[in-house]
C-alpha positions in Angstrom: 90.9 45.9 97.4 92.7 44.7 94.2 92.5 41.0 94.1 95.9 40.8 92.0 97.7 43.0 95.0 97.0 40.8 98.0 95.3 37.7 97.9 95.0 37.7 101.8 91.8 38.7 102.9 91.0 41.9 104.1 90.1 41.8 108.0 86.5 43.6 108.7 86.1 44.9 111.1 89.5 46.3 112.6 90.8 49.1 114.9 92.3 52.1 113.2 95.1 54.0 113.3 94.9 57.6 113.9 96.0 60.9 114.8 95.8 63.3 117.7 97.7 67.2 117.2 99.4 68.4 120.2 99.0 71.6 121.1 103.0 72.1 122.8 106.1 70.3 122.5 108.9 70.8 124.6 112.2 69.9 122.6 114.8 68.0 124.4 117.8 65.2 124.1 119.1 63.3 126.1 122.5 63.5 127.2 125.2 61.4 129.5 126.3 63.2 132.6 129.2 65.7 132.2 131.1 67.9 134.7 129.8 71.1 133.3 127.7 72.6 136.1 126.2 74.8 133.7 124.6 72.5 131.5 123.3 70.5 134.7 121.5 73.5 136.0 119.1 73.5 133.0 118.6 70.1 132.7 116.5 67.2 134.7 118.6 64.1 135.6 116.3 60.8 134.2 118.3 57.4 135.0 121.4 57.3 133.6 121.0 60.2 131.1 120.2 64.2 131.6 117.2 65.5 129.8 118.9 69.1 128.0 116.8 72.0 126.1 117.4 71.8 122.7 115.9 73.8 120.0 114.6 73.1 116.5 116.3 74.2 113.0 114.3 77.3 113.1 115.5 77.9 116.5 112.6 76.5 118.6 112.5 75.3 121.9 108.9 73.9 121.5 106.1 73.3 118.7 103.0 73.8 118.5 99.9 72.0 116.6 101.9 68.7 115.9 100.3 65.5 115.0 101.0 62.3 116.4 99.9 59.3 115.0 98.6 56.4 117.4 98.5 52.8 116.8 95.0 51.2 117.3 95.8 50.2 121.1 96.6 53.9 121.7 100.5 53.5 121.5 102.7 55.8 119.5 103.4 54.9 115.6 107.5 55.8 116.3 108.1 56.1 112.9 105.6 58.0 111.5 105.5 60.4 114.1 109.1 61.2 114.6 108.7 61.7 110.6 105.9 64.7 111.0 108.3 65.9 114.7 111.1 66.3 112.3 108.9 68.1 109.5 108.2 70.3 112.4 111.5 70.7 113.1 112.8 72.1 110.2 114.4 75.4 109.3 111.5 75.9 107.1 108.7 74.3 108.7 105.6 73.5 107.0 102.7 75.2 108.3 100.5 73.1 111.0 98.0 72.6 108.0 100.2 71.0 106.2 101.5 68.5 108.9 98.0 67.5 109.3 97.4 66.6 105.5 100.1 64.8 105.9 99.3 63.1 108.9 96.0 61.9 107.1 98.0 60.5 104.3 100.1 58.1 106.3 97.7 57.4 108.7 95.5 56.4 105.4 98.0 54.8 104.2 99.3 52.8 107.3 95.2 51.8 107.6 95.4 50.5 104.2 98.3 48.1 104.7 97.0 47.1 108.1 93.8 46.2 106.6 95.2 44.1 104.0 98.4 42.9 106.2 100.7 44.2 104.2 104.1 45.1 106.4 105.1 48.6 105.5 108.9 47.7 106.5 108.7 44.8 103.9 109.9 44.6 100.5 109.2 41.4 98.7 110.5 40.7 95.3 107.2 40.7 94.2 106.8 44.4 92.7 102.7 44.4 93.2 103.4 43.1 97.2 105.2 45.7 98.4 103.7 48.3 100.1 103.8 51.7 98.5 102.9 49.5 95.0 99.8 48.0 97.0 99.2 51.4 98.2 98.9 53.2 94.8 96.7 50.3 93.4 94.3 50.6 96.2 94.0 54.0 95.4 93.6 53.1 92.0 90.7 51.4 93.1 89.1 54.6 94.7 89.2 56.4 91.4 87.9 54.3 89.7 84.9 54.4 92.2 84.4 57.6 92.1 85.8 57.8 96.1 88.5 59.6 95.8 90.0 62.3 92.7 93.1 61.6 91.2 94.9 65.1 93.1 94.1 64.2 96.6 95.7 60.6 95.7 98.5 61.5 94.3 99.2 63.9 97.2 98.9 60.9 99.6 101.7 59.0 97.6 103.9 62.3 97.7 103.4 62.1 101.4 104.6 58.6 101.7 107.1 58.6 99.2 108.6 61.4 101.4 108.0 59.8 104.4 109.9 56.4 102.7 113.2 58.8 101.6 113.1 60.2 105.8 113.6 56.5 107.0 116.6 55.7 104.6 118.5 58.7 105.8 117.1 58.9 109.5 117.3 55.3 110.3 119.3 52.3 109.7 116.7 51.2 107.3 117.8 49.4 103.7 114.8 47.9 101.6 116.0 45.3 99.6 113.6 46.4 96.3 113.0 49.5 95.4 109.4 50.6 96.5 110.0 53.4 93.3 111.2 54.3 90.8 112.5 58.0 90.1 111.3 59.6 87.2 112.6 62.8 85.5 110.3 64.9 83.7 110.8 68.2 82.2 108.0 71.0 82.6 107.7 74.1 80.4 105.8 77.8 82.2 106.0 81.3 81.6 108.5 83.1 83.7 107.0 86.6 86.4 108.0 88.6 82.7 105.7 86.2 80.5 108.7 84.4 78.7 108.6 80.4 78.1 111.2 78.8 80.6 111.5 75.0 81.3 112.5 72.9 84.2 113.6 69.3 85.5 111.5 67.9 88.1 112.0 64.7 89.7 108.7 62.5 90.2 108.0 58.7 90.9 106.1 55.7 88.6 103.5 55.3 91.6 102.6 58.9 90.6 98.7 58.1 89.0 98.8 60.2 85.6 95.5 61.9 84.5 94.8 63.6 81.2 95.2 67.3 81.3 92.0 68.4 81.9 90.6 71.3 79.4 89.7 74.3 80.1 85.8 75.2 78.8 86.6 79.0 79.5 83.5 78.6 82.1 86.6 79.2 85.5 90.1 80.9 85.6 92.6 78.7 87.3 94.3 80.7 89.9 94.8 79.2 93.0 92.2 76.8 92.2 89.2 77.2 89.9 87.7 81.0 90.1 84.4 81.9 88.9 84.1 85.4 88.3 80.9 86.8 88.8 79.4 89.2 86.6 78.2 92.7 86.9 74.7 92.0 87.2 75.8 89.2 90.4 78.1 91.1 91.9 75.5 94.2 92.8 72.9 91.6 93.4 75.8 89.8 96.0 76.3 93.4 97.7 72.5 94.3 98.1 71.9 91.1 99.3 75.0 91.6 102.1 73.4 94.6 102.9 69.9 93.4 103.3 71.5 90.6 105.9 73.2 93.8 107.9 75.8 91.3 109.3 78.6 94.4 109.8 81.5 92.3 109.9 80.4 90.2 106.8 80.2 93.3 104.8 83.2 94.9 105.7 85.1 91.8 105.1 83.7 91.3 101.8 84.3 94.8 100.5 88.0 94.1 101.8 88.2 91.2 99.1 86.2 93.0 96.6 88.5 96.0 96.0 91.6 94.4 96.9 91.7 90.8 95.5 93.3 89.8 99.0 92.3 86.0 99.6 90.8 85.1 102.9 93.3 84.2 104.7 94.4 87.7 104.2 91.5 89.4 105.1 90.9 87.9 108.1 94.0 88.1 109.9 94.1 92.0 109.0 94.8 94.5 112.0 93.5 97.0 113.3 97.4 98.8 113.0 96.8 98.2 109.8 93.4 101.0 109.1 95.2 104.5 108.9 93.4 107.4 110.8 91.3 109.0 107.8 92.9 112.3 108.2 96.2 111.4 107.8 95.7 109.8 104.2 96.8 111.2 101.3 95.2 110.0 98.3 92.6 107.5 97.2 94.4 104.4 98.4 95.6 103.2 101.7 98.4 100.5 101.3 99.0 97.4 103.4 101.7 94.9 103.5 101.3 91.6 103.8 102.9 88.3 104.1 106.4 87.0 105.8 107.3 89.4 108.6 104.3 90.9 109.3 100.9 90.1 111.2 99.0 89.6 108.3 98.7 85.7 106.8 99.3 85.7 102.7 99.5 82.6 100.6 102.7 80.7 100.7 103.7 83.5 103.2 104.7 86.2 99.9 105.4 89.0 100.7 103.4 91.6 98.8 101.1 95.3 99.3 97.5 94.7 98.9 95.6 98.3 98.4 92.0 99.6 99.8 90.0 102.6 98.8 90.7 105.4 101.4 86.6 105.7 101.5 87.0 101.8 102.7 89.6 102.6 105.2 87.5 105.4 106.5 84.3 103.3 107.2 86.4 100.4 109.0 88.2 103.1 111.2 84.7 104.1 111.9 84.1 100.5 112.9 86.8 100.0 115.1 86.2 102.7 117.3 82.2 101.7 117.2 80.5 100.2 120.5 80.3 97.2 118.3 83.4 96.6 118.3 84.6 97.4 121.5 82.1 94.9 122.8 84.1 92.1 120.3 87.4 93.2 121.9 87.0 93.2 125.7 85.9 89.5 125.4 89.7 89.0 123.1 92.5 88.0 124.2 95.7 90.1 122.4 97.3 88.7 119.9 100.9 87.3 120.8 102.1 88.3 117.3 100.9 91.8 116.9 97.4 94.4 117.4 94.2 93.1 117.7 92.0 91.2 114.7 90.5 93.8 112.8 87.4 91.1 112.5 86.5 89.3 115.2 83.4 87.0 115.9 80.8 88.1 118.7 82.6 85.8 120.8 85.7 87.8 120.3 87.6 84.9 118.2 89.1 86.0 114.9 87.4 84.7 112.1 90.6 83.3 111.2 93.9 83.0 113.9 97.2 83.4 112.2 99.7 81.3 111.6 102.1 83.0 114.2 100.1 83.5 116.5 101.2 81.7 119.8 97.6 81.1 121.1 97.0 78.8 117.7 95.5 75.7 118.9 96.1 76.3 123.0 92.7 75.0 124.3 90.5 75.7 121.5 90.0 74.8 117.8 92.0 76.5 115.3 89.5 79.2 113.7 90.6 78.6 110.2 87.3 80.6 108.7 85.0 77.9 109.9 82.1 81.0 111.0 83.0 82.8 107.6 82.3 79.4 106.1 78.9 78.7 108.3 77.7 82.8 107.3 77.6 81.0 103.4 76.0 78.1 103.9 73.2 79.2 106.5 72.7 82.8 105.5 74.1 84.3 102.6 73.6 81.5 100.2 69.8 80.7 101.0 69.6 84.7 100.4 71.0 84.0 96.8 69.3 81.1 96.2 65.8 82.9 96.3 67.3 85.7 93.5 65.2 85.5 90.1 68.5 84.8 88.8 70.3 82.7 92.0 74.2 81.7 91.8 76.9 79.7 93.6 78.4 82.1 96.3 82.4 81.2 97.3 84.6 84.1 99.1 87.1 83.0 96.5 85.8 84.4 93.5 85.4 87.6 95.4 89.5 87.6 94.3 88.1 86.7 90.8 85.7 89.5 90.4 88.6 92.7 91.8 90.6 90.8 89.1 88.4 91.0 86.6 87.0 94.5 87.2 90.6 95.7 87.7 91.4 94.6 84.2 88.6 95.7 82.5 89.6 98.8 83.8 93.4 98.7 83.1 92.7 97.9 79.2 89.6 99.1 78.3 90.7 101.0 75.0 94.2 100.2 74.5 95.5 98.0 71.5 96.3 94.6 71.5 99.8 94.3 71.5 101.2 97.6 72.7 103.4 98.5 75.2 100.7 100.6 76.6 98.9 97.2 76.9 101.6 94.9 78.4 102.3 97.5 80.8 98.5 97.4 81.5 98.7 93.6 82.0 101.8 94.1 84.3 100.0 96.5 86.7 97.0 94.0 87.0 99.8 91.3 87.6 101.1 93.2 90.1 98.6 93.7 92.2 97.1 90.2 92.0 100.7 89.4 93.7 100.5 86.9 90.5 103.9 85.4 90.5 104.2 84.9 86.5 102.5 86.8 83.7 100.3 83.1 82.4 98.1 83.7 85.3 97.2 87.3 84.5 96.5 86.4 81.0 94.2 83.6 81.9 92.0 86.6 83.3 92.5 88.5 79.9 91.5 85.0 78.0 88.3 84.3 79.9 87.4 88.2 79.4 87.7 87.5 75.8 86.0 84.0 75.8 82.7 85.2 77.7 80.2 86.9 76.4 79.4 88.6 80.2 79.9 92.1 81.1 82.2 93.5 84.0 82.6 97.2 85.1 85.8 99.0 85.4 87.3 98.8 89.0 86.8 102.4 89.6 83.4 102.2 88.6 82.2 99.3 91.1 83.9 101.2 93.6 82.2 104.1 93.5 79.2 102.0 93.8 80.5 100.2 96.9 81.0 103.4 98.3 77.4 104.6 97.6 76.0 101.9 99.2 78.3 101.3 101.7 78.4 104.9 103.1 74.4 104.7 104.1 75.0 101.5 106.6 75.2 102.5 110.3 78.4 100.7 111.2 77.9 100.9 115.2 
């Protein structure tokens, strides 16, 4: 604890606060008594007052997955959770992820203050006393220990900053100092077409400013850091998948391999969404993803992610296999559409989507947790004993289709044509990249790295090789 914060001592040991998720809440208000029979029929009479259905924003009559946060003697933190129950409520909800992270953050942060006995309702005139300041230089603190990176606390002070600007319009609440200060800044990117743009953003002075870190050329940032693996790697990753004969592993992987669709993607795919090999007509089978359909995409964007008809062919293959069959009589179907196309021996999806309504209900939410657990215990102790061993994560996968695709969509053309913007649109396209700087961070680490990487069309044809020996049964 800063000593120049709060001069109180900090109390050792204490009770916490914390944070339970609900699996279901029933929405209602309460209402005084009218005449209209109508109403009365659907509601339940409580005292003086009559408890009415009501439904959210986004026109629910429940939610699911919400946190609540409880004070140390088990009681429930009103204000903070009627913050996250009115995140949940809104037209747009976050995703229960989200409400979570954020749950962490201000039960962090209402830990912090109780430990210190700081009031978070105060505001003394005292900038470095009041409660979101003593937050941030806590969190200083943490940095500077090497406890905590500069991202996850800055997210924590978003979270409570947003909790702050809820109470002044929700409640009856007035601090007397500010506990920020609004900052604008202006931010330059390159637009879906790869022009320079700019715009305003609005940011606060407890925001904890880093120096921009450089890129080495060693990752690609896109959606986090992305390590592309090599040519050599990636057929050593694909014997070594085959050696381990784990059917859904493979399958899976060879999704994310030719596709570039992220796991989240791959995992909630269908079966409606595998095409009866005779009925395709050429060497691609398309599959949209995102808002409005079954399948889970990033930020919910709405895109087509494309996988060789071979591909399709071997997973149709799968789906009707006693293997699978086996998987599906012990699942339960999907409230939001057909049946996981990959689903643990247990008959769980590896990952349950985001809509689907059995998220939660008496059991964990599988959020990859056994895709994760196949790494660690299997596939990377596999690696590890290669003459040449690497760092396996499913995200790169993304990295490599990128990589490959590009090599193959260039290869040849000149720097600077339309031939080769066009080829640079294509990749960007089906990436699902929103602007054209992304894409081109792909063509700059291609150009920084001495490594090697096949044409697309090329691996493929090697997947398929291998691929079309295993038994899938």
């Amino acid at each position: 604890m800063p000593v120049a914060v709060n001069q109180k001592p900090r109390q050792t040991p204490y009770r916490k606060y914390r944070y339970v998720v609900l699996p279901i809440i029933p929405i209602f208000k309460a209402e005084k008594p009218t005449d209209d029979d109508s109403l009365l029929d659907r509601a339940v009479v409580q005292g003086k007052y009559i408890i009415q259905p009501f439904k959210s924003d986004s026109g629910k009559s429940e939610l699911r997955n919400i946190p609540v946060i409880l004070k140390p003697e088990g009681t429930i933190w009103h204000h903070g959770s009627l913050y996250l129950l009115s995140r949940a409520s809104e037209y747009n909800p976050p995703s229960d992820q989200t409400l979570r992270s954020t749950a962490k953050a201000l039960v962090d942060y209402i830990n912090t203050l109780t430990a210190d006995q700081v009031d978070y309702l105060s505001t003394p005139l005292r900038k470095s006393l009041r409660p979101t300041y003593h937050y941030r230089a806590e969190l200083e603190e943490r940095i500077n220990g090497n406890l905590l990176a500069i991202s996850t606390a800055n997210s924590r002070i978003s979270a409570v900053v947003n909790f702050y600007r809820w109470m002044k319009d929700r409640f009856d609440y007035h601090p007397t100092q500010d506990l920020w200060i609004d900052e604008k800044r202006y931010i330059r990117y390159s637009n879906r077409q790869g022009f320079s743009s700019g715009k305003e953003v609005i940011t606060t002075n407890l925001h904890i400013k880093q120096s921009e870190q450089v890129n080495t050329g060693e990752y690609i940032v896109d959606g986090g850091k992305l390590y592309p693996y090599c040519e050599e790697q990636q057929r050593a990753l694909i014997k070594v998948m085959f050696e381990i004969q784990n059917t859904e592993m493979i399958l899976s992987f060879l999704v994310a391999l030719t596709s570039g669709a992220r796991s989240l993607a791959t995992y909630t795919l269908r079966i409606s969404d595998i095409v009866n090999p005779e009925a395709v007509k050429g060497t691609e089978v398309s599959i949209r993803i995102g808002r409005q359909t079954a399948v889970n995409n990033k930020d919910n964007k709405v895109m087509n992610i494309y996988i060789p008809s071979w591909l399709n062919r071997l997973i149709y293959i799968y789906i009707n296999s006693e293997r699978y069959q086996r998987r599906s009589r012990k699942a339960e179907q999907p409230s939001d559409g057909a049946q996981y196309l990959f689903l643990t021996s247990r008959g769980n999806p590896f990952h349950i989507s985001k809509n689907d309504m059995r998220r939660g209900q008496g059991s964990p939410i599988q959020d990859g947790n056994s895709v994760r657990k196949y790494i660690s215990e299997t596939l990377q102790p596999a690696l590890n004993k290669l003459d040449s061993p690497f760092k396996f994560r499913f995200h790169n996968l993304r990295a490599c289709f990128g990589m490959n695709l590009l090599e193959e969509k260039i290869k040849g053309l000149p720097v600077n044509s339309v031939a080769y913007s066009r080829a640079l649109g294509k990749v960007q396209q089906r990436m699902g990249h929103a602007n054209r700087t992304t894409t081109e961070r792909y063509l700059n680490y291609r150009e920084n790295k001495e490594l090697t990487f096949q044409a697309q069309s090329m691996f493929e044809q090697h997947l398929q090789d291998i691929a079309e020996n295993y038994v899938y049964s």
